[in-house]
N, C-alpha and C positions, 0 to 999 in steps of 0.2 A: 370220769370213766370208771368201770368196773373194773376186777379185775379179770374178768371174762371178757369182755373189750379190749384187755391190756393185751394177752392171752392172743387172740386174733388177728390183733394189727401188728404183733409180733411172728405169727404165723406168714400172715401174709407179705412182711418187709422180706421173711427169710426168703420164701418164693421168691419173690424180686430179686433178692441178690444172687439167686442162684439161676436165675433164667437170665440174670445180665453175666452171670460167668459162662452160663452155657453159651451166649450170644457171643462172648469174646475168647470165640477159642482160638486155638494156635492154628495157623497157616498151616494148608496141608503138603507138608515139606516133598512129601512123595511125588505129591503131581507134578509140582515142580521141576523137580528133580527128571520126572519122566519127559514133562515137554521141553527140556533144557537138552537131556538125551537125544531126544528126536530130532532138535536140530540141529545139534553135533552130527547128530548122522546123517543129516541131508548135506550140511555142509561136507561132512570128507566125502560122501559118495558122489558129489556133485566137483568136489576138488580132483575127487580118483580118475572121473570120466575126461575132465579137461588137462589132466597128465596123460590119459590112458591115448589121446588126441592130440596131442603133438607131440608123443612119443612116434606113435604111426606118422603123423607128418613128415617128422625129422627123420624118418627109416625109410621114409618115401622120397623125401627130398636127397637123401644121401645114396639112395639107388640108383638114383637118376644121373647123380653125380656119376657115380661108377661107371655105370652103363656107358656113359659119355667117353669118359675116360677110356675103359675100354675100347671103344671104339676108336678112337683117336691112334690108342697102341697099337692096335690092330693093321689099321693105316699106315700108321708111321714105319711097321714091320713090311710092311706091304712095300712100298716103298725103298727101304734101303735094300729090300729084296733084288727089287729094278735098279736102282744102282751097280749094287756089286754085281750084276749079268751085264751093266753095260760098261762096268772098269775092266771085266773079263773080256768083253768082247773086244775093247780097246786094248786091251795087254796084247791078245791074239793078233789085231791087227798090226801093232807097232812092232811083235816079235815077227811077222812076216817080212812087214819093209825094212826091219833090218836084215832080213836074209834076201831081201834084194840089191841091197846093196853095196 
């Protein structure tokens, strides 16, 4: 071989080596990183909505409760109302027939 030959195939190894390092570059840490983000973000947005959803449940279920309850008090007031007008009315009565007798 010449050393114009030498020269050439020297040229052209370097090429090579440098199109196989351009060929093996580093992982693009970025993208990565961004689709790694994105579904972190799908994940808590989609974790937020299913708290956001049985929060309202449970503020729905526990009104319901109330409401219940209340009403039950309501009644239960209702009631000892009727009561004490019918232990009044029996006071009244038993204070008569003692004065009949």
């Amino acid at each position: 071989l010449s050393p114009q030959e030498i020269r050439e195939l020297q040229a052209q190894l370097q090429e090579q080596h440098i199109q196989v390092e351009m060929d093996i570059s580093k992982p693009d840490l970025t993208a990565a990183l961004r689709d790694i983000r994105a579904q972190y973000e799908s994940i808590a947005a989609k974790n937020i909505a299913e708290a956001e959803e049985w929060y309202k449940s449970k503020v729905s279920d526990l009104t319901q409760a109330a409401n219940k309850n209340n009403d039950a008090l309501r009644q239960a007031k209702q009631e000892m109302l009727e009561y004490r007008h019918q232990i009044q009315s029996y006071t009244c009565e038993i204070d008569a027939l003692k004065g009949t007798v």
